[in-house]
N, C-alpha and C positions, 0 to 999 in steps of 0.2 A: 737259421736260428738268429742269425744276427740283425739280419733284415725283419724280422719278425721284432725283435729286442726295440731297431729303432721303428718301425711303424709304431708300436705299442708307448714308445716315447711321444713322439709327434702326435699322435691322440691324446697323450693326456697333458700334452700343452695346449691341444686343443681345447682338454676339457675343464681348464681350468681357465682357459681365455675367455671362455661362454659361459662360466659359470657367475654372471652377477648376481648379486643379492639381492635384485628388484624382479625382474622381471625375465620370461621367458623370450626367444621370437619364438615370432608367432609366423605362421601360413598369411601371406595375404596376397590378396590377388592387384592386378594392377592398379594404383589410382592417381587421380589428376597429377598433372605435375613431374611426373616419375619417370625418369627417362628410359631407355633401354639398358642402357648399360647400368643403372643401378639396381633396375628390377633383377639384371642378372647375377648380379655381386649377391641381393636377398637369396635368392635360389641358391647361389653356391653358398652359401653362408648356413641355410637351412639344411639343405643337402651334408655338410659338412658335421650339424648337431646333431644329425641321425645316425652319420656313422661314428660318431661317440659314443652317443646314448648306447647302440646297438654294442659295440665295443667293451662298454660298460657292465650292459645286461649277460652279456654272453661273459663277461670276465668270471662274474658272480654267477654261474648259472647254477650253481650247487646249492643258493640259496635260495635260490628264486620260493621253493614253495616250502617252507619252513613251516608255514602255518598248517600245512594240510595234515601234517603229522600231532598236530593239537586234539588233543582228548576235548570234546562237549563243554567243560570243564573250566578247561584251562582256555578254550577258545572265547569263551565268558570274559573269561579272567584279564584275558591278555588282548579282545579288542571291546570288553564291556559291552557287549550282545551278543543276543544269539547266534549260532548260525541261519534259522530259519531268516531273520530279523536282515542278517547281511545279506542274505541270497535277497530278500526283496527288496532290498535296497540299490545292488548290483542290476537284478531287471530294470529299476526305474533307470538308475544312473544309464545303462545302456539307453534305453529309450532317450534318453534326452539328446544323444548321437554331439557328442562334445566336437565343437568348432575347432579343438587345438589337433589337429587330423593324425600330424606327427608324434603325438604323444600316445595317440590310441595306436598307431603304428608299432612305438618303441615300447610301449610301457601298458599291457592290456588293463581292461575296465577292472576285471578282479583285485591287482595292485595297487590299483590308483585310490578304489574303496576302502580295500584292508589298510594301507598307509594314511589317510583320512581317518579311518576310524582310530586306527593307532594315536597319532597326534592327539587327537578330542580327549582320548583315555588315560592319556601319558603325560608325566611334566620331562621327558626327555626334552633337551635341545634340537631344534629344527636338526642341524645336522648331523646328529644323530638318527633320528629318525631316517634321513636322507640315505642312511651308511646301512642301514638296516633296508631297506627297500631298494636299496643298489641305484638308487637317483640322486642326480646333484640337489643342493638347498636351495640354489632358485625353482627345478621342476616340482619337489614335494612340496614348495611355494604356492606353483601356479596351483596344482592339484587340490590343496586346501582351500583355497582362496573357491575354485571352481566347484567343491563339493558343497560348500557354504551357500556357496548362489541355488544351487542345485536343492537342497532342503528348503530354502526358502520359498521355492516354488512352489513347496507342498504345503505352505503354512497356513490355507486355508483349509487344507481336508482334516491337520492335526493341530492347530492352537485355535481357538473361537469362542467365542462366548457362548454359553449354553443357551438352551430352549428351556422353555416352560418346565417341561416331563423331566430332565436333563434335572433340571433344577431341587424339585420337588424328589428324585432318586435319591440326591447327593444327601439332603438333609435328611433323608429317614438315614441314611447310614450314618449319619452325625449323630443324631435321636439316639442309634440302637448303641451310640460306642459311649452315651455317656455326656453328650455335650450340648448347647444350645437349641431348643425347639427352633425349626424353619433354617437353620443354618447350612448352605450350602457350599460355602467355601469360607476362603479368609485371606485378608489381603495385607502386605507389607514390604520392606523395602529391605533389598542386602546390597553389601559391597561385595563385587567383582573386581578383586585386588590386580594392577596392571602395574608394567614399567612405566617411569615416568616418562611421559612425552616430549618430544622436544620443543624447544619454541616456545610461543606465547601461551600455546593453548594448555600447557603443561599447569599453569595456575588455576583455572577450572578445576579439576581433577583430582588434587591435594586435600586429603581429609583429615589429614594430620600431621605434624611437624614432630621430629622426636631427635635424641642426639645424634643416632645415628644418620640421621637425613629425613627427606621427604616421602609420605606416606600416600599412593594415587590410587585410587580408583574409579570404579565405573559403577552408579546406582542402579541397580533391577527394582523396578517397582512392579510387583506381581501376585496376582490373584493365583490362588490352588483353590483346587475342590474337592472334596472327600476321597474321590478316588486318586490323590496324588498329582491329577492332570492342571498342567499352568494354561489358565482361561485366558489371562489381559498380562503382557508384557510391555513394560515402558522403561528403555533405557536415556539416563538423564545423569548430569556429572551433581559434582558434591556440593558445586558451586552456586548451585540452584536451589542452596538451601535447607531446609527442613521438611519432612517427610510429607507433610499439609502441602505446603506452596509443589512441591513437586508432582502429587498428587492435581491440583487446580489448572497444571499446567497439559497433562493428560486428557486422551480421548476417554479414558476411564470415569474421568472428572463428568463429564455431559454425559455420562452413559449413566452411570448410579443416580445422578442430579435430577433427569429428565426420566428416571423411574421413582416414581411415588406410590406405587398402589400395589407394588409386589407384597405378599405373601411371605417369601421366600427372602433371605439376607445373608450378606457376609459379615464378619464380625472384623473387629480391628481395635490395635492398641489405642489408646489413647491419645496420642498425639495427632490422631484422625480425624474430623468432624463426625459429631453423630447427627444419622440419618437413615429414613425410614430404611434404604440398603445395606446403611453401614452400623451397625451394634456395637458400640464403643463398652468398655465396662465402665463401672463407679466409682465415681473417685472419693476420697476423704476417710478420713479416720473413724468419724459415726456412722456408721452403716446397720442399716437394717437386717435383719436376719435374713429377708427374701435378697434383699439386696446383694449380700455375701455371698446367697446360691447363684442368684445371675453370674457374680463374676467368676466362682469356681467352672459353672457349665461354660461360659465362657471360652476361661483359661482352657477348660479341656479342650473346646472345638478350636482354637486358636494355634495346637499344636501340631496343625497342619503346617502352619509356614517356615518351622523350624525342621520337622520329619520331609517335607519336597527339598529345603535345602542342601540337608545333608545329604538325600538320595542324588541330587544335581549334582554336585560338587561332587559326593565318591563314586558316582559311574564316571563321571567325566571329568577326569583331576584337572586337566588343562583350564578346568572354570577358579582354579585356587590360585593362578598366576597367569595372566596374559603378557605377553615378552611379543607385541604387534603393532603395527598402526591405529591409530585412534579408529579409520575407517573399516579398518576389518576387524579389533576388537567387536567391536559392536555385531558386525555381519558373525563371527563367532559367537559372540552371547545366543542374538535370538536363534541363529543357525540349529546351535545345540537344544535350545528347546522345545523345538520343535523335533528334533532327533529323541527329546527324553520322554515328548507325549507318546511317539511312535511306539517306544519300547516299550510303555504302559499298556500303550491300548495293544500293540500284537503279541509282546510277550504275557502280560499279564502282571499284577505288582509281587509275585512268589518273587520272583524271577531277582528282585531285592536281596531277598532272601540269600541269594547265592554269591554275588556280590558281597567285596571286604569295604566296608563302610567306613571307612577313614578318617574318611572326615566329621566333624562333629561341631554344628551352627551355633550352638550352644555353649562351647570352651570357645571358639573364637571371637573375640568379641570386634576384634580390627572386621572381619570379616561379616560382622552383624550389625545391628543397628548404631553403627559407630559415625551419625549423622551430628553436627554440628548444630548448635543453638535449636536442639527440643524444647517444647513445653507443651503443655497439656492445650488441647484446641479449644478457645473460645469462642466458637462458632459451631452451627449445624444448619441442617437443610429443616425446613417446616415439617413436621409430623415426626422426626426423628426421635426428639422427648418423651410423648405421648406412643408412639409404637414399643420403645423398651420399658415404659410403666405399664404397660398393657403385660406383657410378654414377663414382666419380674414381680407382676398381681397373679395370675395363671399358672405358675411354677408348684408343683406340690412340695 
């Protein structure tokens, strides 16, 4: 027993000698430079974080599967998808056959997803979470950071800009709810509220100054589309100005610009340029009667960008507070978006439905258009004028 008491000592001085807050070791195999004897110290050193890790896992082994005892329900609930939604997620993750060898060793693929999704869904503290999945705050680190990359890979099959047929769907379901003719989505910009940064880059970031200190975030400039899905993501700090200039500085910018002949359109506040893409509403106090309808229909198809926020942010709380690196902030923003098309396009948008919606884009205003020196855009692209007189003549 006693020898048992101090082994179990001697490990968990281990595991807190290995436990840094940056970074994992990793497996690596020999490279230039490296002599024998230090390749060998790596090995014993790696060697040494397995028999922790394992140490660790088998401590807690009574927790290990907590989760399988979750009702449909409450597994919703407590990692914000489905199960069908995790199991396919867990195949892909397997497939991707993760470089960190020891970690798939100590810590299987199913853990490393549920803790991942856990994090995305939760404002728990990193270690917390860590104490809950029985890994240290640097491994539930690496794990996060590695499923981030891993989502990203997929960002071409789940975030894209729509087709022609894509396009022309979205807007009869706009049509049928009440809102704008041709409208197939809508575009604008939220804060993704973070800790403040260190260093220099910490003054970018700052969108507000108040008594009790400094106010940072991260700008999402983002297209939705009828069906809830984010089309164009463009993450850009506060510093960059006004929604327009932010806008200009995007690949969204050339892609609306160098379409003119579309049919089909997204609508946007007015602090936007209007153009043949972009349907701003009317501005000024005498307004026409037709004029009035444009911007009611409008307003209705517009409240797309406030209903995908609220959905973003209350499936995945972790978007209401980032506490990260500026560099994996961002790998977290777009990472989760493409996590949230997933869960649109495989669960389907019920699936909302069951989900507690917490969050609300609407009462927050830190959290919403809380961008620095607006005004209405005095600019547009050619045809833009003439397509919404066209469009607010034809309105019954």
């Amino acid at each position: 027993m006693a020898f048992e008491e101090n082994f179990a000592s001697v490990l968990q001085g281990l595991a807190e000698a290995f436990s840094g807050p940056e970074e994992d070791l990793m497996l690596r195999g020999p490279g230039l430079g490296v002599s024998e004897e230090e390749e060998a110290r790596e090995e014993e050193e790696v060697a040494l974080r397995i028999a922790v890790e394992e140490w660790r896992a088998q401590r807690s082994s009574a927790k290990i599967a907590w989760e399988a005892a979750l009702s449909h329900k409450d597994f919703l609930s407590t990692f914000r998808v489905t199960r069908p939604l995790y199991k396919y997620l867990l195949y892909e993750w397997e497939r991707e056959q993760l470089a960190d060898a020891w970690k798939a060793r100590v810590h299987p693929a199913d853990r490393q997803v549920l803790a991942a999704l856990y994090y995305l869904g939760n404002l728990e503290p990193i270690t917390s979470v860590a104490e809950r999945f029985s890994m240290m705050p640097s491994t539930i680190h690496s794990v996060i950071m590695a499923f981030t990359n891993f989502l990203e890979t997929l960002g071409d099959r789940y975030l894209s800009w729509p087709n022609a047929q894509e396009k022309i769907r979205c807007s009869e379901i706009v049509r049928q709810n009440g809102g704008l003719p041709g409208v197939f989505g809508a575009l604008d910009a939220a804060l993704i509220k973070i800790r403040a940064p260190a260093g220099d880059e910490k003054a970018h970031y700052i969108y507000k100054k108040v008594s009790t200190g400094l106010k940072c975030a991260v700008v999402m400039q983002f297209v939705v589309d009828a069906e809830l899905l984010l089309r164009d993501v463009h993450l850009a700090a506060p510093s960059d100005a006004n929604r327009a200039s932010i806008l200009q500085t995007s690949r969204l910018w050339e892609l609306l610009h160098c379409t003119v002949a579309e049919e089909t359109h997204i609508v946007a506040p007015a602090v936007y340029p209007l153009a043949p893409t972009i349907m701003i509403p009317y501005v000024g106090e005498q307004l026409s009667p037709q004029e009035t309808t444009f911007n009611e229909l409008h307003a209705e198809a517009f409240k797309l960008t406030r209903n995908v926020m609220t959905a973003l942010k209350s499936r995945f709380r972790r978007l209401q507070l980032l506490d990260q690196k500026l560099t994996n902030i961002f790998k977290i923003i777009s990472s989760t978006c493409i996590l949230h098309n997933m869960a649109i396009m495989r669960e389907g948008p019920e699936v909302l439905q069951d989900l507690q919606m917490s969050y609300r884009s609407e009462a927050d205003e830190d959290g919403w258009h809380a961008l620095p020196q607006e005004t209405i855009s005095n600019f547009g692209i050619l045809g833009g004028e003439e397509k919404r007189h066209y469009l607010t003549t034809v309105l019954p």
